[in-house]
C-alpha positions in Angstrom: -13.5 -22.0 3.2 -15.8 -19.3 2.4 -17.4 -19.0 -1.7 -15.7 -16.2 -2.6 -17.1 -14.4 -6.2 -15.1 -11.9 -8.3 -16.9 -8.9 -9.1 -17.5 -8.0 -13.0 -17.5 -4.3 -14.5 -20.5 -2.6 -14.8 -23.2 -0.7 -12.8 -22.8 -1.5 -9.0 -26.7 -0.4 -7.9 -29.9 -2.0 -10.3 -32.7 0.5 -10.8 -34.2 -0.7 -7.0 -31.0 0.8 -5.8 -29.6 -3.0 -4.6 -25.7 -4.3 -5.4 -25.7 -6.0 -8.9 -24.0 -8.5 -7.7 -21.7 -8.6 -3.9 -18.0 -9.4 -5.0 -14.7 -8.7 -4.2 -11.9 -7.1 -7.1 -8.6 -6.1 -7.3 -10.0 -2.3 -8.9 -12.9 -0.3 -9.3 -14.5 -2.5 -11.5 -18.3 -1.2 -10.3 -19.2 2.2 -11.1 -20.6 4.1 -8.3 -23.3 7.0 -8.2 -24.6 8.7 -5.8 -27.8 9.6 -7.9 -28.5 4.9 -8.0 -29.4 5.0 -4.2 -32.5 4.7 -3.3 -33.1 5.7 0.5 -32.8 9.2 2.1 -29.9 11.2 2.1 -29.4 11.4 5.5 -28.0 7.2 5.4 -25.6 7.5 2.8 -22.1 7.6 4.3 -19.1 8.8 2.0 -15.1 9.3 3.2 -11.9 8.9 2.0 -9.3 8.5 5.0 -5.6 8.5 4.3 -3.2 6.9 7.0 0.9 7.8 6.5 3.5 5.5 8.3 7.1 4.4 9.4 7.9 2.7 12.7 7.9 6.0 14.2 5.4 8.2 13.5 2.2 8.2 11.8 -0.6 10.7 10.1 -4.2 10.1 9.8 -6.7 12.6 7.5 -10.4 12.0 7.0 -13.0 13.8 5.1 -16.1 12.3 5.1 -19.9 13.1 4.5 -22.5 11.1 6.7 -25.0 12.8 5.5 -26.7 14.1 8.3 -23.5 15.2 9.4 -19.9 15.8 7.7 -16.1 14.9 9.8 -12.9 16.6 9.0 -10.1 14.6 11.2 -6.0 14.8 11.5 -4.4 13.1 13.8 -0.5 12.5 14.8 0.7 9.6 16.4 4.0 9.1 18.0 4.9 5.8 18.4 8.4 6.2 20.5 6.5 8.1 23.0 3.2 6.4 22.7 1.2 9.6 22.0 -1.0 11.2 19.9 -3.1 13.5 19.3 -6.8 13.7 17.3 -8.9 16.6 16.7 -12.0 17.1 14.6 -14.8 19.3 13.2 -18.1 18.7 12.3 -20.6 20.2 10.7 -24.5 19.0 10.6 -27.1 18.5 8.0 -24.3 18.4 4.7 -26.0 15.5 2.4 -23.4 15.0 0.2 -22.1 18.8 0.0 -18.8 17.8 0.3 -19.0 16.7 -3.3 -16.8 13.5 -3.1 -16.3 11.9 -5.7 -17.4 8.6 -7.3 -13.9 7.0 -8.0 -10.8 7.0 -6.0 -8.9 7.2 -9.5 -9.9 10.6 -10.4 -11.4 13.7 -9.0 -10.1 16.0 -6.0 -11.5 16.2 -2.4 -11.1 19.5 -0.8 -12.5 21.1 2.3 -12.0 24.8 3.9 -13.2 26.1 6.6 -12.2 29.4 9.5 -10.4 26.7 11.0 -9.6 23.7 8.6 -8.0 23.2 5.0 -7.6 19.9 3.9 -7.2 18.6 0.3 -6.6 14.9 -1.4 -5.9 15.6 -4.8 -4.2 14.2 -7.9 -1.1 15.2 -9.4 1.3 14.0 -11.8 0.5 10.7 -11.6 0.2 10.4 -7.4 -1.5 11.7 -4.6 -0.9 15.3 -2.5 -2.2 15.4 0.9 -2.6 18.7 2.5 -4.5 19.6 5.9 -3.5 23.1 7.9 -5.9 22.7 11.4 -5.2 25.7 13.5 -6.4 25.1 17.6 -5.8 21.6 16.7 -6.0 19.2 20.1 -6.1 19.8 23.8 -3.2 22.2 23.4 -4.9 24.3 20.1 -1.6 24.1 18.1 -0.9 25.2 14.7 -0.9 21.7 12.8 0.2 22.0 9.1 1.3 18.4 6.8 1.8 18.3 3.3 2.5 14.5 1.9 3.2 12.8 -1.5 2.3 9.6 -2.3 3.6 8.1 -5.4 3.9 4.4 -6.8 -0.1 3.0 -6.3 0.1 -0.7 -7.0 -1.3 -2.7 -9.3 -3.5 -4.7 -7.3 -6.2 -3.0 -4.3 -8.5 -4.8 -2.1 -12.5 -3.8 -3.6 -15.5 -5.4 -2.1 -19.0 -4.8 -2.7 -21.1 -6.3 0.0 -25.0 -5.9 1.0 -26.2 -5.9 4.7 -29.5 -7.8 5.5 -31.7 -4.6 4.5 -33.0 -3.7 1.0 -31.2 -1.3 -0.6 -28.2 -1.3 2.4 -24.4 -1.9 0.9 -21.4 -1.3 0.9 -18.5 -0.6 -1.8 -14.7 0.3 -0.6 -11.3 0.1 -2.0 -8.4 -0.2 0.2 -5.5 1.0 -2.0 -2.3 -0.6 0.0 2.0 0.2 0.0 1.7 3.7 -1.5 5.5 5.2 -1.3 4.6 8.3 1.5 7.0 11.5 1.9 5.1 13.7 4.3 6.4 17.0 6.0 4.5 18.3 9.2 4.9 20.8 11.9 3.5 21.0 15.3 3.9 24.4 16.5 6.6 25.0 14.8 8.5 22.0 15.5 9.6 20.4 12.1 9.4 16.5 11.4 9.3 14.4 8.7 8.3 10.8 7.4 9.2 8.4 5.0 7.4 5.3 4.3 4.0 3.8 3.1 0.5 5.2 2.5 -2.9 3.6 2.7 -6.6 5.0 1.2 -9.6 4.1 2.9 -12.1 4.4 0.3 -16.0 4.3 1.1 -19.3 4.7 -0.1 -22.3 3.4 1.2 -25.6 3.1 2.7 -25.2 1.6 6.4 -27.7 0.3 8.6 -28.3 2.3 12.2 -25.9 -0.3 14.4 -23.0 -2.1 13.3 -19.5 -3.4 14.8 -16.4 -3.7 12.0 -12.7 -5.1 12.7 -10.1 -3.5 10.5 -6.4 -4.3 10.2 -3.9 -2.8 8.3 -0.1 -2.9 7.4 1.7 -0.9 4.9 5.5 -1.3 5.1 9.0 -3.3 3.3 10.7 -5.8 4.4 14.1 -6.4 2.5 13.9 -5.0 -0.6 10.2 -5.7 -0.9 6.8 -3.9 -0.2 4.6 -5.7 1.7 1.2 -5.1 3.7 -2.1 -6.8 4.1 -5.7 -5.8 4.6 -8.0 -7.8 6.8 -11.3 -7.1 8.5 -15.2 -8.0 9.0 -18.3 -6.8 10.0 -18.9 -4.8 7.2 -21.9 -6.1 5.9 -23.0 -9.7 4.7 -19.5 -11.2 3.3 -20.6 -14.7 2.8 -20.1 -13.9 -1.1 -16.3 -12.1 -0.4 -14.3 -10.7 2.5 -11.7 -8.1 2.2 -9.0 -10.0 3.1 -5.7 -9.8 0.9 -1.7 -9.7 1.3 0.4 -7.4 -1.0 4.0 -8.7 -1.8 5.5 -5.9 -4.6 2.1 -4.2 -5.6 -0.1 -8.1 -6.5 -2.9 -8.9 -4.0 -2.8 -12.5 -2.6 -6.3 -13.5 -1.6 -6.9 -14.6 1.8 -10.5 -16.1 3.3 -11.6 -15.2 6.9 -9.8 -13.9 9.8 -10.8 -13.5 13.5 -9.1 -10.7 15.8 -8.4 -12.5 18.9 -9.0 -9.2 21.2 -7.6 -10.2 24.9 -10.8 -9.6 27.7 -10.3 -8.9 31.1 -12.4 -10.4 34.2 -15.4 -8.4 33.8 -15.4 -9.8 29.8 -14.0 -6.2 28.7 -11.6 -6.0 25.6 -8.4 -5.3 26.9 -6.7 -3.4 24.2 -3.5 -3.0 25.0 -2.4 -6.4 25.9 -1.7 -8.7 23.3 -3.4 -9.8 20.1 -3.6 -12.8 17.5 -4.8 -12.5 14.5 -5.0 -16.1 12.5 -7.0 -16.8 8.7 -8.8 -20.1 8.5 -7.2 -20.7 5.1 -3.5 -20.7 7.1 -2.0 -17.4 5.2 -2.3 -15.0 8.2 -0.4 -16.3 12.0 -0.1 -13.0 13.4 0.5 -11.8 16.8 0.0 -7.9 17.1 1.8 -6.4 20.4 0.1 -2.6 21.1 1.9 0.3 21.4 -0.8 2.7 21.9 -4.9 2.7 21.4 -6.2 6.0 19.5 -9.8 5.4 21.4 -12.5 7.8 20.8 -16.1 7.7 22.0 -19.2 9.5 21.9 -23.0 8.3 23.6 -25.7 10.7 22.6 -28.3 8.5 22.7 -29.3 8.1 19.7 -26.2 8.7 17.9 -23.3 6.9 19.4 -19.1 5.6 18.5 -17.1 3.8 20.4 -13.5 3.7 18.7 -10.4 1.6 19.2 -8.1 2.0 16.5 -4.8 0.4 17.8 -1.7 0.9 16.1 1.1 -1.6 17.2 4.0 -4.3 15.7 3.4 -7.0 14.2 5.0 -10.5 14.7 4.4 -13.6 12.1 4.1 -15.3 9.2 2.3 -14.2 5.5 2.0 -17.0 3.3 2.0 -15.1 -0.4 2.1 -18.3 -2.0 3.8 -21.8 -2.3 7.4 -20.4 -2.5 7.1 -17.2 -0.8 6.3 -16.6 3.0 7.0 -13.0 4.5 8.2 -13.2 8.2 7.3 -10.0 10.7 9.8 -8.8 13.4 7.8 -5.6 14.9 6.4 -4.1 11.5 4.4 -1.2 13.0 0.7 -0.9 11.5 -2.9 -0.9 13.4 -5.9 -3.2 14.1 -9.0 -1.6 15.3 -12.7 -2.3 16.7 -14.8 0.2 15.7 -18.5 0.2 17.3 -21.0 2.7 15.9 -25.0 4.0 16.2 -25.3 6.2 13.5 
């Protein structure tokens, strides 16, 4: 097993504009500021992305700034049909006019375009998501979602963690099993969801090319809330990885995990066929059964994403602790590859 070093409060960036110290926590025990980094504005990449589930539908929403470039997102998938739909807006050259802010506790995110209105804000003690995208997808429909999250958990999965460049890092908080009521209509056509909420939360500086794995499950089982948050790639983790299960709101660490992505016979992931996804430390046996692969990819030479962010069920075993193991029978969340120039 890996070393892996709690983070303590203070300052995340020293006057060189390097981590303090690389870590993981259960909060926002760094403080962040923009102002600490050290390297041109056009590096430092900031979003917040929101995903809302059941076993039926889901609801993405990103606002992020990338400095040279800012990208407003919703998408809708529809896991019964194995659909969805994606669409986005971009706008060039915003260093950090977006205005996000420096802690995921406090402080709203709002963006408004001819086109686009999304907001993440606080509000009596949760969360209000709202996004209206007019010519939203192939189709240009009317796209409109309002959702409440309520009941954040004690415990979240924070990591601060350097990549093998001066003054390059990475800080995020994956806030886990918020309790999600979301409205949304389609062109008129009304639906609704109830179930569990995840934030993305990021701020960084990133190095030009990089490959991350991300997994994520928000759901209940019983009378129980329970969901996990596993990954790599981002950045030197020999000090922490992200890895954690939540069982009722208290983070269980876990050490690494690989994503056992099936290849075809020209050595190509193969997506959509079946996945495991095992931790050395013997707290994650999961096998992860696709039901559809939101894929999205750009190559313009010098900038360039290839996307795969595959939401599906999950089958196994979480091991919380000596007395309490958490079986999956088809819990649907996602697992993604995520390949980026940028």
């Amino acid at each position: 097993m890996s070393e892996q070093k709690l983070l303590t409060p203070g300052d995340l960036l020293d006057n060189e504009g390097n981590l303090t110290e690389a870590g993981y926590a259960y909060g926002l025990v760094k403080k962040y500021d923009r102002n600490a980094i050290k390297v041109n504005a056009m590096r430092i990449k900031e979003w917040d992305y929101y995903y809302v589930g059941n076993d039926e539908y889901g609801l993405a929403f990103t606002i992020a700034d990338n400095g040279y470039m800012s990208l407003v997102s919703a998408s809708f998938m529809d896991f019964n049909n194995k659909t969805f739909v994606t669409d986005s807006e971009m706008k060039a050259f915003t260093f950090g006019k977006l205005g996000l802010p420096s802690s995921s506790a406090e402080g709203d995110v709002t963006y408004s375009s001819n086109r686009v209105d999304m907001s993440f804000c606080h509000k009596d003690g949760g969360r209000v998501l709202t996004c209206e995208f007019k010519r939203w997808g192939k189709k240009e429909q009317n796209f409109k979602a309002t959702a409440i999250l309520t009941d954040e958990p004690r415990d979240s999965m924070v990591i601060a963690t350097p990549f093998n460049k001066p003054r390059h890092f990475y800080y995020n908080q994956k806030i886990n099993c918020m309790t999600a009521s979301a409205d949304f209509c389609i062109d008129g056509e009304e639906k609704h969801i109830d179930g569990c909420a995840v934030l993305d939360w990021g701020r960084g500086v990133w190095t030009y090319k990089n490959t991350w794995y991300w997994s994520s499950l928000n759901t209940t089982v019983g009378k129980h809330k329970v969901g996990f948050n596993l990954g790599y790639g981002f950045g030197d983790t020999s000090n922490a990885t992200e890895n954690m299960i939540f069982f009722d709101g208290i983070a269980t660490k876990v050490d690494e995990v690989v994503f056992n992505i099936p290849v075809d016979e020209n050595g190509k992931d193969n997506f959509l066929e079946k996945w495991t996804i095992v931790s050395n430390d013997g707290k994650i046996n999961l096998t992860f059964e696709p039901i559809l692969d939101r894929a999205d990819k750009i190559n313009a030479i010098v900038l360039a994403t290839d996307q795969h962010q595959v939401f599906g069920k999950f089958y196994g075993d979480l091991v919380v602790d000596e007395t309490v193991k958490v079986t999956l029978c088809g819990k649907v969340g996602f697992a993604e590859k995520v390949f980026n120039k940028w």
